[in-house]
N, CA, C and O atoms as a GROMACS GRO file, in nm:
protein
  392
    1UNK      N    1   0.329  -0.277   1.550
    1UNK     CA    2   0.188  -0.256   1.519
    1UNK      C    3   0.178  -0.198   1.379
    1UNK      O    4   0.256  -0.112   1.338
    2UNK      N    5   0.105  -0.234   1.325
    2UNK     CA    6   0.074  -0.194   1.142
    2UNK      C    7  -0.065  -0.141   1.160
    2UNK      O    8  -0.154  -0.161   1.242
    3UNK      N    9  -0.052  -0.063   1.051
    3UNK     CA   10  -0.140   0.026   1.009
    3UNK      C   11  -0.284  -0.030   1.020
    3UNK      O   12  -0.397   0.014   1.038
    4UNK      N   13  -0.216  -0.164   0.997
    4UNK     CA   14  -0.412  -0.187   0.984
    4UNK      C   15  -0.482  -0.288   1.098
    4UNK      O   16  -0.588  -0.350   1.084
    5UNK      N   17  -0.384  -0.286   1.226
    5UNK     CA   18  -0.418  -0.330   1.350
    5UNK      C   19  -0.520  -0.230   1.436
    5UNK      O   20  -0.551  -0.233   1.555
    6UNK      N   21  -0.549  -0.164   1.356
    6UNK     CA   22  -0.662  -0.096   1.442
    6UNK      C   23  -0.843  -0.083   1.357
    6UNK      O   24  -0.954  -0.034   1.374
    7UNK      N   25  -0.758  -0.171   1.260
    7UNK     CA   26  -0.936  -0.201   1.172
    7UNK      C   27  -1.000  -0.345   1.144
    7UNK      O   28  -0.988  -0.417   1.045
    8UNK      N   29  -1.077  -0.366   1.273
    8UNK     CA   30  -1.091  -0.483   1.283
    8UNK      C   31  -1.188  -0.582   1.211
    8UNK      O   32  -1.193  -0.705   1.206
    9UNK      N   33  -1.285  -0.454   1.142
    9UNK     CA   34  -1.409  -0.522   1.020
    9UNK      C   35  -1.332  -0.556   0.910
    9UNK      O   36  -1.349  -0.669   0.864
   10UNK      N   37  -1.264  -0.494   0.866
   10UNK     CA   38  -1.187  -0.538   0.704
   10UNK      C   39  -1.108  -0.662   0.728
   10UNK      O   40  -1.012  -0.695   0.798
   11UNK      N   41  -1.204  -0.727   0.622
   11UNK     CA   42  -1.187  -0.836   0.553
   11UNK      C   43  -1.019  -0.902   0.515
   11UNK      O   44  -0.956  -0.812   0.570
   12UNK      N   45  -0.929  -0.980   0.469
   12UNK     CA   46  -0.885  -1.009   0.437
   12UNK      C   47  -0.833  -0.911   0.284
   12UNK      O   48  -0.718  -0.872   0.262
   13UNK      N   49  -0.937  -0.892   0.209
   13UNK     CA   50  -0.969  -0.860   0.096
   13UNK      C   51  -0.962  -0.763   0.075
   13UNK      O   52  -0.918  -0.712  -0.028
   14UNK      N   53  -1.012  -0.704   0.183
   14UNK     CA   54  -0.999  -0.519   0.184
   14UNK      C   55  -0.887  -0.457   0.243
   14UNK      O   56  -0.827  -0.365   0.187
   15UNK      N   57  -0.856  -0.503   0.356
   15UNK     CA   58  -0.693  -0.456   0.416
   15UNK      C   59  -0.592  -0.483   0.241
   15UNK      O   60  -0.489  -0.419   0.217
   16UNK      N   61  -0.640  -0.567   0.159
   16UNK     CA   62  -0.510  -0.579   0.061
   16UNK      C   63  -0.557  -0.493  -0.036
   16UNK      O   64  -0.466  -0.431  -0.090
   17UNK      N   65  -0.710  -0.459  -0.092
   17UNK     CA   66  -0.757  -0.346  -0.160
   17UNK      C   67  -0.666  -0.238  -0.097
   17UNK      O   68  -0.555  -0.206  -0.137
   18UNK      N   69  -0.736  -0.185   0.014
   18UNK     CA   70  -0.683  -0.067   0.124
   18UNK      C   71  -0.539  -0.056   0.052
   18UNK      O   72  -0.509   0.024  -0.037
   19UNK      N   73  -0.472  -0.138   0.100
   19UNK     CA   74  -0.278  -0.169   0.073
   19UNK      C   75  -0.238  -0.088  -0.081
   19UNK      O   76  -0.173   0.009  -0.119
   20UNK      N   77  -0.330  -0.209  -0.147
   20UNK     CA   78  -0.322  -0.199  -0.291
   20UNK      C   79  -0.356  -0.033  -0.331
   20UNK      O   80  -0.288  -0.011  -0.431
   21UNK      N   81  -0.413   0.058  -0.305
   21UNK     CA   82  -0.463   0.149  -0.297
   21UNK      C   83  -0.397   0.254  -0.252
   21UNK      O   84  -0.417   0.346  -0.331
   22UNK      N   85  -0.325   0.288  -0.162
   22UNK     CA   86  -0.233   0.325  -0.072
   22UNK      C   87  -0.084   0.370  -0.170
   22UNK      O   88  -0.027   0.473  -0.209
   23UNK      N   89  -0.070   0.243  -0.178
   23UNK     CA   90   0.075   0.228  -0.288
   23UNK      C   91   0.066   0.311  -0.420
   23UNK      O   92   0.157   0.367  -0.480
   24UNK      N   93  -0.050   0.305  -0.445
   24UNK     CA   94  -0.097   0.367  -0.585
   24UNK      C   95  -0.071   0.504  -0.560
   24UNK      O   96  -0.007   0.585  -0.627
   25UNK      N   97  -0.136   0.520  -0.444
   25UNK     CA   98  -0.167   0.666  -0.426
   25UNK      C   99   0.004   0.728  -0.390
   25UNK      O  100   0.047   0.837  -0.426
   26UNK      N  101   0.056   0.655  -0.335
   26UNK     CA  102   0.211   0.712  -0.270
   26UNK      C  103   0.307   0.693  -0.398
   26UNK      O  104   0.407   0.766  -0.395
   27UNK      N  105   0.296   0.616  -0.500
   27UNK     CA  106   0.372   0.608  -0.647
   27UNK      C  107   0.306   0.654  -0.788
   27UNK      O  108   0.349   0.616  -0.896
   28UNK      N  109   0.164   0.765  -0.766
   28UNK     CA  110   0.133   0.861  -0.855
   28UNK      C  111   0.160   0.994  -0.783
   28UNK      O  112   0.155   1.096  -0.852
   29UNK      N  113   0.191   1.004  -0.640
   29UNK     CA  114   0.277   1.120  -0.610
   29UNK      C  115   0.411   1.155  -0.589
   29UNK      O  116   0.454   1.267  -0.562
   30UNK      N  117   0.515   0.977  -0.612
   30UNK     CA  118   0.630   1.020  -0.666
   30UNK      C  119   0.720   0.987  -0.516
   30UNK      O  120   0.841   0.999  -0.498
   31UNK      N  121   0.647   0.955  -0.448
   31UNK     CA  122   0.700   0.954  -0.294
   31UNK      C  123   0.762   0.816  -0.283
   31UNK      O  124   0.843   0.788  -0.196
   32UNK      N  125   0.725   0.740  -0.365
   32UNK     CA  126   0.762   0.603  -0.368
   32UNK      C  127   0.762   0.533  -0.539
   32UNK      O  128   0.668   0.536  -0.618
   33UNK      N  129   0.906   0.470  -0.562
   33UNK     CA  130   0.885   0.460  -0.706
   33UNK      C  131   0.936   0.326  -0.714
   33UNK      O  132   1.035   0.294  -0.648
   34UNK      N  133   0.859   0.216  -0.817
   34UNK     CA  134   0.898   0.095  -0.877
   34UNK      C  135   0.996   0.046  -0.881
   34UNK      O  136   1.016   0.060  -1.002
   35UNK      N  137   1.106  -0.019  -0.834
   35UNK     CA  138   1.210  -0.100  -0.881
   35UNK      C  139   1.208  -0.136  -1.065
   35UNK      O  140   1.118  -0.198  -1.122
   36UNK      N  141   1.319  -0.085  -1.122
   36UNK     CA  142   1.207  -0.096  -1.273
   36UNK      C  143   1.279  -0.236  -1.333
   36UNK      O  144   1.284  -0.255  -1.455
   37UNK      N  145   1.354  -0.363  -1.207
   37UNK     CA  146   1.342  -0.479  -1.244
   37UNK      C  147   1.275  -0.532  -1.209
   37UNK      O  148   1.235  -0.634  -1.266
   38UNK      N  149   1.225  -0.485  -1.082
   38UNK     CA  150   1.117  -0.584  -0.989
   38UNK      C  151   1.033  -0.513  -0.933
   38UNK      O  152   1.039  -0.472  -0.817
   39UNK      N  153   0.912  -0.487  -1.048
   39UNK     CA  154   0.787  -0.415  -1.009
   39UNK      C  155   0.724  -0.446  -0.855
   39UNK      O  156   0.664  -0.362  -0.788
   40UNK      N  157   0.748  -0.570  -0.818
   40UNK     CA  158   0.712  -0.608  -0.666
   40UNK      C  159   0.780  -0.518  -0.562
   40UNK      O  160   0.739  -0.524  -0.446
   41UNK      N  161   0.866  -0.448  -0.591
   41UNK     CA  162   0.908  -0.393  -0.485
   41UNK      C  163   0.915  -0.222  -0.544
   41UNK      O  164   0.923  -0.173  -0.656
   42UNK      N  165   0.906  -0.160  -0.394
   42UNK     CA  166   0.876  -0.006  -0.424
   42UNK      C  167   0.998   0.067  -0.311
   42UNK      O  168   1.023   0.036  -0.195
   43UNK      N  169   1.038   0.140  -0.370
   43UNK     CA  170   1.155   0.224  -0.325
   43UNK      C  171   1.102   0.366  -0.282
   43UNK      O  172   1.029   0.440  -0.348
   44UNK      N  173   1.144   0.384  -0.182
   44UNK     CA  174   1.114   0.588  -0.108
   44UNK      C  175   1.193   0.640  -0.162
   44UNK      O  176   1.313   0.613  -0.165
   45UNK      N  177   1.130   0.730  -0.218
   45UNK     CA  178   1.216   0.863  -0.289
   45UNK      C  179   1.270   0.950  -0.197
   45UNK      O  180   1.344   1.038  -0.241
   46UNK      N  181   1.244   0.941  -0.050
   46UNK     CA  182   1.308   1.044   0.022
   46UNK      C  183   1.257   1.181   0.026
   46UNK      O  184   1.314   1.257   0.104
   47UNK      N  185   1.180   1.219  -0.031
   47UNK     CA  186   1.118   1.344  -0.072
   47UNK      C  187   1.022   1.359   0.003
   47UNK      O  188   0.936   1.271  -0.002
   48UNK      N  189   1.002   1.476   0.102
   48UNK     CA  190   0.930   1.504   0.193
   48UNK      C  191   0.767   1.543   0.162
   48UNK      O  192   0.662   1.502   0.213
   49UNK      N  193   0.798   1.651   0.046
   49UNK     CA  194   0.738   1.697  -0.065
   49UNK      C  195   0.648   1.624  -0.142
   49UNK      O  196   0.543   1.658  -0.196
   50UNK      N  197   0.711   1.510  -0.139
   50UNK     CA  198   0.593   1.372  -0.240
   50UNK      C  199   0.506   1.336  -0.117
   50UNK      O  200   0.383   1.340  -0.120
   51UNK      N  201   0.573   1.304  -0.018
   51UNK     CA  202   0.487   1.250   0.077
   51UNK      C  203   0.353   1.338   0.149
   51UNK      O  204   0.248   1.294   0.197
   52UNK      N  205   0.394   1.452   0.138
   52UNK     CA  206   0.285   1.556   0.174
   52UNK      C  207   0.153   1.582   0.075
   52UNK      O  208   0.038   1.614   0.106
   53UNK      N  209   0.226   1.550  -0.085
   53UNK     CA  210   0.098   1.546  -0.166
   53UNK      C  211   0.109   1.427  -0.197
   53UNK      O  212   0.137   1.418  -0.317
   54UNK      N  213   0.097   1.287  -0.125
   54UNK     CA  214   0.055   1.160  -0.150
   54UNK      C  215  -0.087   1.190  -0.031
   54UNK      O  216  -0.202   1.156  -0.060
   55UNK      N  217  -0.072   1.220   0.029
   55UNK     CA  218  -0.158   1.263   0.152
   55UNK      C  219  -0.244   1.336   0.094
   55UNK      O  220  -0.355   1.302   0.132
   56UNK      N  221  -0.251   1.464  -0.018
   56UNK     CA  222  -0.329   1.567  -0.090
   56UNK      C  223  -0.396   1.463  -0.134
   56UNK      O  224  -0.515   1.460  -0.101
   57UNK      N  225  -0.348   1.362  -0.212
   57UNK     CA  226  -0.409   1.275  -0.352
   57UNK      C  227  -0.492   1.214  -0.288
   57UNK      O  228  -0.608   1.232  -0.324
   58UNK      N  229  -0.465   1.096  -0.142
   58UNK     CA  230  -0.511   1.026  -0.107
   58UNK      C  231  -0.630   1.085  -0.023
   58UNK      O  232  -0.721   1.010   0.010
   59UNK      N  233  -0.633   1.243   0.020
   59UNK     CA  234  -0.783   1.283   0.084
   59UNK      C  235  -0.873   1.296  -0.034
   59UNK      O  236  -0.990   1.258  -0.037
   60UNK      N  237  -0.787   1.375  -0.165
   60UNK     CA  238  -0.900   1.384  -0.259
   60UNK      C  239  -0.956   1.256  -0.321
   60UNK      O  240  -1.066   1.268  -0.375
   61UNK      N  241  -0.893   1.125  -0.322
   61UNK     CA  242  -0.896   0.995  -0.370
   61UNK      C  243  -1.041   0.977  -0.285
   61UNK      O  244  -1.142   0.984  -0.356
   62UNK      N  245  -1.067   0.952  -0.121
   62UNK     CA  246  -1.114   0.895  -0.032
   62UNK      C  247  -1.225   0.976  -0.079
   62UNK      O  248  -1.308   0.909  -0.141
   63UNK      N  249  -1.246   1.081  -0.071
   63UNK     CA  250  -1.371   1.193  -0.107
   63UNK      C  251  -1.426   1.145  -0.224
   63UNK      O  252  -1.548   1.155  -0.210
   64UNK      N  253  -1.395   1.090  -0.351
   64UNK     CA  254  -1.430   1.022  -0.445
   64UNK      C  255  -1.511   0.906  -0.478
   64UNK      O  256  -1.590   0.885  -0.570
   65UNK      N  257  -1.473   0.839  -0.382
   65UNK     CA  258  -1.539   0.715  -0.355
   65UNK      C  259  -1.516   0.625  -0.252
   65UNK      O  260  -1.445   0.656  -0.156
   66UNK      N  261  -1.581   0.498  -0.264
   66UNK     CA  262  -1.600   0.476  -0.101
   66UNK      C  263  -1.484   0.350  -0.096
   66UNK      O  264  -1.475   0.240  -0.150
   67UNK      N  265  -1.402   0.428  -0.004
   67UNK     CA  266  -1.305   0.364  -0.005
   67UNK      C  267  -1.338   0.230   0.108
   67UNK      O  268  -1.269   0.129   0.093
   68UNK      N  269  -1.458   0.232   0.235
   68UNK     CA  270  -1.405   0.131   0.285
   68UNK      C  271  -1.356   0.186   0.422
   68UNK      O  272  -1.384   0.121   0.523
   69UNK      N  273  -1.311   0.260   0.428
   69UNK     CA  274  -1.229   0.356   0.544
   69UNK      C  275  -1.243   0.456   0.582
   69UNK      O  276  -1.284   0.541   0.502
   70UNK      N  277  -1.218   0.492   0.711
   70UNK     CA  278  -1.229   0.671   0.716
   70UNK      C  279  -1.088   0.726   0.666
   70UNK      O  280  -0.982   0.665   0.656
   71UNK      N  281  -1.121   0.879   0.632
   71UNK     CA  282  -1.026   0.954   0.576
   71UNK      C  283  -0.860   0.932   0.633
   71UNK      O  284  -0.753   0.946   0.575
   72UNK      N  285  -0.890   0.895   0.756
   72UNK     CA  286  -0.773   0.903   0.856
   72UNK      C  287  -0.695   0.738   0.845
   72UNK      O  288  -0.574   0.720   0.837
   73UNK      N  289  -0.778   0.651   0.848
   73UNK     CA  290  -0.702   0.510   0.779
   73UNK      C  291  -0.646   0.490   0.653
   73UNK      O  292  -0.537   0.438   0.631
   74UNK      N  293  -0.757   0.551   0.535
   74UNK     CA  294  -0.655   0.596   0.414
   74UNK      C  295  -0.521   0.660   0.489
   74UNK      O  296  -0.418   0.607   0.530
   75UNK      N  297  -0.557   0.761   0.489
   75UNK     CA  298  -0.403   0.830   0.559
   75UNK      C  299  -0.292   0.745   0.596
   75UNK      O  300  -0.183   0.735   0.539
   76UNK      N  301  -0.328   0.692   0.686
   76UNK     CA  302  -0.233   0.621   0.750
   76UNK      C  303  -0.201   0.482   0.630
   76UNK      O  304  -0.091   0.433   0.607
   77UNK      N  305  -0.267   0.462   0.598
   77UNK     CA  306  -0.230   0.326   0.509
   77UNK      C  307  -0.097   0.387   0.423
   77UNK      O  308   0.019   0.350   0.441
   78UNK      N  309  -0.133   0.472   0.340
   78UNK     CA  310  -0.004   0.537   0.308
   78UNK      C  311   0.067   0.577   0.345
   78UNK      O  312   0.161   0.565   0.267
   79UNK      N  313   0.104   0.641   0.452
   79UNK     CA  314   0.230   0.625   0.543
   79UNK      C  315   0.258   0.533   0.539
   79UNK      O  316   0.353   0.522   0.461
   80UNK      N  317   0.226   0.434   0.589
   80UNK     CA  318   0.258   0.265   0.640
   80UNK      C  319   0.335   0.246   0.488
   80UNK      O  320   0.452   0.209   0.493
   81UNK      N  321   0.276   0.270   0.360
   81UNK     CA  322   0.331   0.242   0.244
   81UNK      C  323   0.464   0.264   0.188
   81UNK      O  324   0.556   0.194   0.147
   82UNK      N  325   0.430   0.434   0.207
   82UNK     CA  326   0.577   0.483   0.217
   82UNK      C  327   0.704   0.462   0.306
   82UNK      O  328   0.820   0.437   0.276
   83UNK      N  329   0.642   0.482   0.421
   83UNK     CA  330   0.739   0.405   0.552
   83UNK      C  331   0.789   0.291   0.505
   83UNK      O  332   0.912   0.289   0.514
   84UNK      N  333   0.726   0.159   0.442
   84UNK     CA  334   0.731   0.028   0.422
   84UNK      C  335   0.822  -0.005   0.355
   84UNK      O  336   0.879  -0.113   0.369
   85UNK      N  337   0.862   0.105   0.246
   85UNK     CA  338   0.913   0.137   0.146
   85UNK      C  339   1.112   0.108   0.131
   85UNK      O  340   1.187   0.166   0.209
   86UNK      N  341   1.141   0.059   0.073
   86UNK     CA  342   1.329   0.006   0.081
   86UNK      C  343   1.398   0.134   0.026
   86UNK      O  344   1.362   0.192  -0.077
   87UNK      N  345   1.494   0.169   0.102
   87UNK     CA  346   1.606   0.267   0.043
   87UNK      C  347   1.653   0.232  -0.108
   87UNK      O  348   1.682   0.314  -0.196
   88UNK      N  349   1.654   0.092  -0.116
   88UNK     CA  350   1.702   0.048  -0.264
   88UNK      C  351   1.648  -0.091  -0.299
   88UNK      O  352   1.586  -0.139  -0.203
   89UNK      N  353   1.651  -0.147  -0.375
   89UNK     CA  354   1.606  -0.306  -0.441
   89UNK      C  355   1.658  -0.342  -0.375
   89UNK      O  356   1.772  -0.296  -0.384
   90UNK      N  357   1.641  -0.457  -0.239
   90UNK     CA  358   1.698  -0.514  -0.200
   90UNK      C  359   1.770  -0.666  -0.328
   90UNK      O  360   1.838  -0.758  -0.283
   91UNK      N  361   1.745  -0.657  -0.436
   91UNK     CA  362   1.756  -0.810  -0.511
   91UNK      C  363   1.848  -0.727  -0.608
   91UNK      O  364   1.961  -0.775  -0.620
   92UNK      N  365   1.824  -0.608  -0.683
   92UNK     CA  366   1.938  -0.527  -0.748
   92UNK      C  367   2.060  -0.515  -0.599
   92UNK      O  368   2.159  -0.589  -0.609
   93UNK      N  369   2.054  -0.456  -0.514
   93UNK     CA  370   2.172  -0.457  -0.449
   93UNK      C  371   2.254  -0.600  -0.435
   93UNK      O  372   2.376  -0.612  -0.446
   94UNK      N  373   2.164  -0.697  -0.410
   94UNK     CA  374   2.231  -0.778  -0.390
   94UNK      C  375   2.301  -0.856  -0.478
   94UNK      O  376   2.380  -0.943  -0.443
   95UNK      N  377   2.271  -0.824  -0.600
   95UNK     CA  378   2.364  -0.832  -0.728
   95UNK      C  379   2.436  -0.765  -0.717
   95UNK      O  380   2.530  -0.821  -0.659
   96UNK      N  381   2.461  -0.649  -0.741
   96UNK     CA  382   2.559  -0.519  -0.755
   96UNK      C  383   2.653  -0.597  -0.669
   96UNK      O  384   2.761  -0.631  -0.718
   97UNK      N  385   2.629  -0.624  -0.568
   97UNK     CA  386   2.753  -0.613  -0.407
   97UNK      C  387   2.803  -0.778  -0.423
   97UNK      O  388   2.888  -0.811  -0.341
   98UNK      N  389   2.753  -0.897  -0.535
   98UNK     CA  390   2.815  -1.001  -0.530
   98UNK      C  391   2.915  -0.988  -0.637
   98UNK      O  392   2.994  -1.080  -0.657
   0.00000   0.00000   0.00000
């Protein structure tokens, strides 16, 4: 079950806003950082600490403007983000290890 199986009005468009949004919020708090060959993919920093103020950013984010969601689906979208998130590049590893 994913994060966004429990929001059944959003659009196509907005579950990927939502997404898109989420990620932002979990890789300007450091909790999750860029592959810096392959911006498509996002790596967990492991840091408990980022993830607790990706959660700070993302209540003060939602309070800002209208996200679309309640406070608590933001929330969770970023989890889902960070959770989502690869220990390493899966496409750098798989160079390295050939």
């Amino acid at each position: 079950m994913g994060w966004n199986d429990h929001i059944p009005d959003l659009s196509g468009e907005a579950e990927a806003v939502l997404s898109g949004e989420a990620e932002a919020v979990a890789v300007k708090a450091k909790a999750v950082v860029r592959c810096e060959l392959h911006e498509d993919i996002v790596i967990d920093n492991g840091d408990p600490d980022a993830r607790s103020y990706a959660f700070a950013i993302g209540t003060n984010r939602w309070k800002q403007g209208d996200m679309g969601c309640t406070r608590e689906e933001f929330i969770d979208a970023i989890a889902e983000a960070i959770d989502q998130s690869a220990d390493e590049c899966p496409i750098c590893a798989k160079y390295r290890d050939d």
